[in-house]
C-alpha atoms as an extended CHARMM CRD file, in Angstrom:
* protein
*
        59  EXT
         1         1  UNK       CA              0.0000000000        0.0000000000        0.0000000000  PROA      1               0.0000000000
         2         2  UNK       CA              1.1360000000        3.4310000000       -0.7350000000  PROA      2               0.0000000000
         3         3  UNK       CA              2.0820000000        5.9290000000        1.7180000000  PROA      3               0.0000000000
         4         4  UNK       CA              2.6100000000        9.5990000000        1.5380000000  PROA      4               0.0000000000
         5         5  UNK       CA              6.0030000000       10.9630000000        1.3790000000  PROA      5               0.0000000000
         6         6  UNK       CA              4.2940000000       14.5160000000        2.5740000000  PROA      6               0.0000000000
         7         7  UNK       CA              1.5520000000       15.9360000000        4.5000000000  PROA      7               0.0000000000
         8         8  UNK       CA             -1.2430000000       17.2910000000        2.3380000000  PROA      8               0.0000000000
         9         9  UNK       CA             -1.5400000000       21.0190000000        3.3960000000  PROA      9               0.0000000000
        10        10  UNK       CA             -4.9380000000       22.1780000000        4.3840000000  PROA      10              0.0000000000
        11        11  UNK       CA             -5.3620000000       24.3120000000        1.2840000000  PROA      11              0.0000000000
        12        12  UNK       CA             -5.0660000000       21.4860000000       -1.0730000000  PROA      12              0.0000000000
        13        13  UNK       CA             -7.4600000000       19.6600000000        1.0680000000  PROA      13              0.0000000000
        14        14  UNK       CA            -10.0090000000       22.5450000000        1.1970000000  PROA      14              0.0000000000
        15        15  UNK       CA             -9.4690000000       22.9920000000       -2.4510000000  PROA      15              0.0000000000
        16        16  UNK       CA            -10.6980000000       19.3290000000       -3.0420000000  PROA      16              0.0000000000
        17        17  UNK       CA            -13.6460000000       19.6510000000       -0.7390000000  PROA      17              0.0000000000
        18        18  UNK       CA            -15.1120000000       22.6420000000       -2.0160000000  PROA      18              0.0000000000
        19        19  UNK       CA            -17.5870000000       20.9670000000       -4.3910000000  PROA      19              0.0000000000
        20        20  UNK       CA            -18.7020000000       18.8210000000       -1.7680000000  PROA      20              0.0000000000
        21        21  UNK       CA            -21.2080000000       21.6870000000        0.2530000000  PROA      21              0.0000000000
        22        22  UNK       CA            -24.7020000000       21.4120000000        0.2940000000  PROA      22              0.0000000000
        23        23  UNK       CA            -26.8390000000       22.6830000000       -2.5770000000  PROA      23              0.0000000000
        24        24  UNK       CA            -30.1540000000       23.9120000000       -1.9640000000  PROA      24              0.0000000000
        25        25  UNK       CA            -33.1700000000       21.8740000000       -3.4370000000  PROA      25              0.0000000000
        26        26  UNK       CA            -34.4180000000       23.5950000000       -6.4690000000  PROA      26              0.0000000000
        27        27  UNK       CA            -38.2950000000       24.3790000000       -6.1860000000  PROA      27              0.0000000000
        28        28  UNK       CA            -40.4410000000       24.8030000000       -9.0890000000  PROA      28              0.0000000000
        29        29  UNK       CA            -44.2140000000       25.9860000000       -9.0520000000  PROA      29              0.0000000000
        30        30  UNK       CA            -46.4920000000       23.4140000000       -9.1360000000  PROA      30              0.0000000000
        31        31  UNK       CA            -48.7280000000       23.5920000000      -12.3690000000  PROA      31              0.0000000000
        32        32  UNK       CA            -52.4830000000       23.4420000000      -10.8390000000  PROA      32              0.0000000000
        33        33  UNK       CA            -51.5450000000       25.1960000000       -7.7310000000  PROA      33              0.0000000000
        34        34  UNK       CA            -48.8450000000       27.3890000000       -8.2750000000  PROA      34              0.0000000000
        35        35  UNK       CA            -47.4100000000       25.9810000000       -4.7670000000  PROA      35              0.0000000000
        36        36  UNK       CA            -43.3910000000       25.7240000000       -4.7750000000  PROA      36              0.0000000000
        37        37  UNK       CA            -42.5460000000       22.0710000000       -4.8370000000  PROA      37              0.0000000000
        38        38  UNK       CA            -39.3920000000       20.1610000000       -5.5870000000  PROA      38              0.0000000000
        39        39  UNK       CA            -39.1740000000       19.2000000000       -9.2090000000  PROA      39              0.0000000000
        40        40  UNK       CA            -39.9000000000       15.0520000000       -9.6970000000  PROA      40              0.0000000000
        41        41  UNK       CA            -42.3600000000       14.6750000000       -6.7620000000  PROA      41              0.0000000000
        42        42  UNK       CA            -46.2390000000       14.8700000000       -6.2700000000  PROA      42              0.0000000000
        43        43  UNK       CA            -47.1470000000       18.5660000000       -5.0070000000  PROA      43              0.0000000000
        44        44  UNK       CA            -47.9710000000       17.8780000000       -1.2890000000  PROA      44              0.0000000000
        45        45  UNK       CA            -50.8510000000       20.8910000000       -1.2690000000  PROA      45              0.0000000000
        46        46  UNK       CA            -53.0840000000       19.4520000000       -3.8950000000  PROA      46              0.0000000000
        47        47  UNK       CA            -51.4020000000       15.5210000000       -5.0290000000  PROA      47              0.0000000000
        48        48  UNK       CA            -51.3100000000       16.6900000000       -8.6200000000  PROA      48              0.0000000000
        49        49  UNK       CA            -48.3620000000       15.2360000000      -10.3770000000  PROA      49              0.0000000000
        50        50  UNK       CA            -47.6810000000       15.1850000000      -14.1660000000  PROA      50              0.0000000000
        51        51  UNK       CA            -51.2460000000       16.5500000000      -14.6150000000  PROA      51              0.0000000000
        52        52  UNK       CA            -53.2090000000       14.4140000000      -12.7770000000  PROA      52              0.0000000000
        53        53  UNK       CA            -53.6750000000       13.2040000000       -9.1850000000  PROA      53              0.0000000000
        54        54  UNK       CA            -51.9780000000       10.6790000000       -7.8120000000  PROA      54              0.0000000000
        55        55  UNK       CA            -52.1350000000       11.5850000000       -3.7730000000  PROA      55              0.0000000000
        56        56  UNK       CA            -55.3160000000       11.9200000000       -2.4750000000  PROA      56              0.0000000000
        57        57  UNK       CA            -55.2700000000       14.7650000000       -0.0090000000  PROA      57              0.0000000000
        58        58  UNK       CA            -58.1300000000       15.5580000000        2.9150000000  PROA      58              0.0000000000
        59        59  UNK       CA            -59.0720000000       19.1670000000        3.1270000000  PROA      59              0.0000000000
């Protein structure tokens, strides 16, 4: 197994880990509503998805 000859400096580590943050989850309005809702997933307000409803949700 390899080993390193030198310590990695903290700079070259932060460089590496910089695309590994947390994005925020992109919301798009939801097309009978107009609710934000994350894109793929039945809106949780009304249980339309794709143009037709596929939760069924109590008022």
């Amino acid at each position: 197994m390899a080993i390193p000859k030198r310590r990695q400096s903290k700079t070259r580590s932060r460089k590496r880990r910089s695309h590994d943050a947390v994005k925020p989850v992109a919301l798009q309005g939801c097309a009978n509503c107009g609710q934000p809702t994350p894109s793929h997933t039945a809106c949780p307000t009304c249980g339309y998805y794709m143009g037709r409803i596929v939760i069924e949700i109590e008022d």
